[in-house]
N, C-alpha and C positions, 0 to 999 in steps of 0.2 A: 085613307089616313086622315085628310083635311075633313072630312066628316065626323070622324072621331074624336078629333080635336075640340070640336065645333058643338058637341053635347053639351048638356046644361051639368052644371057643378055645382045643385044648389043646397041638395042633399046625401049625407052618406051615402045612400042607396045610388043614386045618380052619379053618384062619383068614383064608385064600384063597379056598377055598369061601363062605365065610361073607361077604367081603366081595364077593364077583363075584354071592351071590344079594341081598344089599343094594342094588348099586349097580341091578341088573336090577328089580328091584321098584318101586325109586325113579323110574329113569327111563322106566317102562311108565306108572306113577301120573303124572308129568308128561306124557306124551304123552295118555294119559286124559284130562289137564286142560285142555290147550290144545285138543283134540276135541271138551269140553263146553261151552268156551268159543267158539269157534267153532261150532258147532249154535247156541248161544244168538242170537248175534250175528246169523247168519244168519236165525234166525226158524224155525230147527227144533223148536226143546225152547219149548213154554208156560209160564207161571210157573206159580207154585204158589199165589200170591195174586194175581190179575189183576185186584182192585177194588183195590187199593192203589196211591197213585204210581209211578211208574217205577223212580224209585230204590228206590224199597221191594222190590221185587221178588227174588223167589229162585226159585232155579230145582236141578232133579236131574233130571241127564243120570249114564247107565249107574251109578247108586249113587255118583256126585258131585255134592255139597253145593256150591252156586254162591250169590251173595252180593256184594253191591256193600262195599265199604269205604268206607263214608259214612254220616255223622249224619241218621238218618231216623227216622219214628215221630215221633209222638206223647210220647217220652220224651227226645229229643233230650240225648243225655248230654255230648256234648262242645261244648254250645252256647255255652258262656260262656269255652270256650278254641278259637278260630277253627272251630268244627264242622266240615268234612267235610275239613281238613285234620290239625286233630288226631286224626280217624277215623283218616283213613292213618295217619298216625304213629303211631297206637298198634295196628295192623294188620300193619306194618312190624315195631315191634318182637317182636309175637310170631311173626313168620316167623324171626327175627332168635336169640331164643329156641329156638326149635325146635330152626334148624339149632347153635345151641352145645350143648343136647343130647346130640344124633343126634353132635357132634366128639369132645364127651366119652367119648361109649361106656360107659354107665353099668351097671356089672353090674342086669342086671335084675329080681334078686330084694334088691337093696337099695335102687333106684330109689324118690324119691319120684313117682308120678303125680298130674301137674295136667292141669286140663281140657286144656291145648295140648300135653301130651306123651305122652295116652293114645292 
């Protein structure tokens, strides 16, 4: 994707390009996901921590990171604001994030990078 990003935009043509290898990237990684999501579900892919609760669980199918959106552990940080709903919500919002972004179209060598947009 950071290679995608990274094409020149000088001309229509290039900026066509550019977006048609974006959207093909984007939507390979989502069919990826709903793959590894599914192996999971099914019982194909084993977690990565199997003495831990259920919820706790993570799991990596074909070099995707899988992960419950839920207040688990030992450190339970969204306890004291409704826990595994405020998870979502604040899971949520950094998909949410992401994608404002990715709208923006931020030249990438003046981009600042945070954890959720590297």
């Amino acid at each position: 994707l950071q290679s995608a990003r990274e094409m020149s935009t000088n001309s229509l043509h290039e900026r066509t390009e550019r977006a048609r290898f974006i959207n093909k990237v984007l939507s390979d990684f989502g069919e990826g996901c709903l793959l590894a999501c599914r192996a999971i579900r099914e019982g194909h892919v084993a977690a990565m921590n199997p003495n831990e609760p259920r919820e706790s669980h993570v799991f990596l199918h074909n070099n995707i990171f899988v992960s419950r959106a839920v207040d688990s552990g030992a450190v339970e940080t969204f306890k004291l604001t409704s826990g595994n709903l405020a998870a979502r919500k604040a899971t949520s919002r950094d998909v949410q994030a992401n994608a404002m972004m990715h709208r923006l179209d931020v030249d990438p060598e003046t981009m600042l990078y945070t954890l959720g947009t590297v």
